[in-house]
N, C-alpha and C positions, 0 to 999 in steps of 0.2 A: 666148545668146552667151557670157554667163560661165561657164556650166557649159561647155561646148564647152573654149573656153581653159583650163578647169581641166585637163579632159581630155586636154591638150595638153600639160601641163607635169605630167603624171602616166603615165612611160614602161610601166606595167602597163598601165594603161588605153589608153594608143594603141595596144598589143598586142591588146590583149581585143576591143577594141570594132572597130577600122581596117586590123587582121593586117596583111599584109603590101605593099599598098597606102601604108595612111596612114603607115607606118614608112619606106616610102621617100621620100615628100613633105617628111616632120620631118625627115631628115638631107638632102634637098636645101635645102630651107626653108632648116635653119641657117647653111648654107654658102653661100647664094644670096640671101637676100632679107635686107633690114632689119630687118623682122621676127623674126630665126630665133636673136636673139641667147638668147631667154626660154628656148629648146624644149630639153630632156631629150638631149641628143645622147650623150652620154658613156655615161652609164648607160643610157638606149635601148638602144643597139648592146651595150653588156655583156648585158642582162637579153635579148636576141632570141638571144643566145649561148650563154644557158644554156638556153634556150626548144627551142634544136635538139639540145641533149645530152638531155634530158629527153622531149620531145615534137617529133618535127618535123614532124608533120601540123598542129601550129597554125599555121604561116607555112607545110609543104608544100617547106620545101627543107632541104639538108642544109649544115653548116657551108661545106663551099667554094664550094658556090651563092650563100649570104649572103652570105659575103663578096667574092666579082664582084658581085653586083647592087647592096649596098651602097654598095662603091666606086666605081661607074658615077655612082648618087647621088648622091656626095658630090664627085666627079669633073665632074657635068652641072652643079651646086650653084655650084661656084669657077665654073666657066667663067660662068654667066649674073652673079655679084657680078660679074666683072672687065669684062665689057662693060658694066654700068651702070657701075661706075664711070668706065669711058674714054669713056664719052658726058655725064657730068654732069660730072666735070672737078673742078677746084680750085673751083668755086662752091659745092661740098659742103658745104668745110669752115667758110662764110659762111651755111650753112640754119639756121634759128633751129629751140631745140629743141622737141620736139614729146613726144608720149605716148610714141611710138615711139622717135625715135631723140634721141638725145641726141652732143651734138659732143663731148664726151668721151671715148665711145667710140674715134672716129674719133682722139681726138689720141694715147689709150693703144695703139690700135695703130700710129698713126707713130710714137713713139719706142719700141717693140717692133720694128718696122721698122729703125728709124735703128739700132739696136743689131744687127742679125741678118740685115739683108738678106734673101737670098730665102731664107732657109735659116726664116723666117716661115711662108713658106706649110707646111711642112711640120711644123716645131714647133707654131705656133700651131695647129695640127690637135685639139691635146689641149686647147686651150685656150680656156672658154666667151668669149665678148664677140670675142677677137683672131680666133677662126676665121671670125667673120661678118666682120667689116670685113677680114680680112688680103687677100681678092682682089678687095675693094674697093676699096682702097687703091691696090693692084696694076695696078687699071684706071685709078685717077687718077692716077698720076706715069707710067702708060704702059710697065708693064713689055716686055720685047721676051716676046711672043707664047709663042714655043716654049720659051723658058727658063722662064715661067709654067706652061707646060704639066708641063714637067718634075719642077719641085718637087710639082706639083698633084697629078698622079700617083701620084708619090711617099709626098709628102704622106698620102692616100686611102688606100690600101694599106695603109699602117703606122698607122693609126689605126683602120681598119675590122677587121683581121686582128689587131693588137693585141689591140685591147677584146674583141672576139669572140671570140677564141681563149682569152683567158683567162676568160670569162664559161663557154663551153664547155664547158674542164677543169675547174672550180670550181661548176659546174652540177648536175653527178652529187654533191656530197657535201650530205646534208639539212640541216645546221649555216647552209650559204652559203644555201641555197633558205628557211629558217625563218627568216634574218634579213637577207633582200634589202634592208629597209628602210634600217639602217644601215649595210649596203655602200651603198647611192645616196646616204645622206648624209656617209659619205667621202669619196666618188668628186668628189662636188660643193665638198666642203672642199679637198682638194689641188688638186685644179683651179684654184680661184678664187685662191689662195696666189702662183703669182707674175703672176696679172692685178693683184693689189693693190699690191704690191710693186710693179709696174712705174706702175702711178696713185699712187701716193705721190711717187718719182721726179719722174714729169713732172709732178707738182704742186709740188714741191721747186722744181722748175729754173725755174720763172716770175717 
């Protein structure tokens, strides 16, 4: 099982071993389930990007393929967070923490929320921790429906085609492909940069 989970939070290896299958599970996963905060989402979707510049018989689609089936992913992901959250309710934020979830999470992205409104679902898209609870959140204060849709959408799109497209372009040159390693541990540093900043904040404000 630990090996498994290492393999999960190692985006070559959910390529290598799960092609195109288990890549679309980890970007629903992160955007759908509590769970999904840990999983490689960012850098995934970059490194499947250069995967289709380079090779596209590994996953067998080509760039605009990936990015509809991706987004569907990440698209099917929001929608199943926002109905669990609109069936668990404000009792959530009363769950004691566990291995898995922690209620801090939950509170950094309600004041990511309280700051941004819906314009969340679509920002917080780049952003590890807030893009797992943002259509979380979304289901517990009862977002209206179709305007959740809308951002969500949105949201997918610009995050899938983003990362991807630029994984893509920057796929073909051997410099990015020789040092994938330290583009994933950027990717993961600027990212994490204003989830911190925004838990500082609402650590401040208490």
């Amino acid at each position: 099982m630990l090996e498994f989970l290492k393999q999960l939070t190692d985006p070559q290896s959910i390529i290598h071993y799960g092609g195109l299958a288990l890549l679309l599970f980890v970007v629903f996963a992160e955007t759908g389930l509590l769970i999904g905060f840990f999983l490689p989402g960012d850098s995934l979707i970059f490194i499947s990007g250069m995967i289709c510049a380079t090779s596209e018989e590994v996953l067998g689609l080509d760039i605009f393929s990936l990015i509809i089936s991706l987004s569907l992913a990440a698209i099917i992901g929001n929608i199943f967070g926002y109905w669990f959250g609109y069936k668990i309710g404000p009792p959530l934020f009363k769950r004691e923490d566990t291995l898995i979830f922690k209620k801090k999470y939950l509170e950094i992205t309600q004041e990511f929320y309280t700051k941004n409104g819906g314009k969340t679902l679509i920002m917080g898209r780049f952003l590890p921790i807030i893009r797992t609870f943002a259509p979380i959140l979304a289901g517990v204060i009862k977002v209206d429906f179709k305007k959740f849709m809308l951002y969500n959408i949105a949201g997918a799109f610009c995050w899938i085609s983003l990362l991807s497209g630029i994984g893509f372009k920057l796929g073909k040159y051997y410099w990015v492909q020789k040092n994938i390693g330290y583009i994933v541990i950027f990717l993961i540093c600027i990212t994490m940069i204003p989830v911190f900043i925004t838990y500082k904040k609402q650590k401040k404000g208490k």
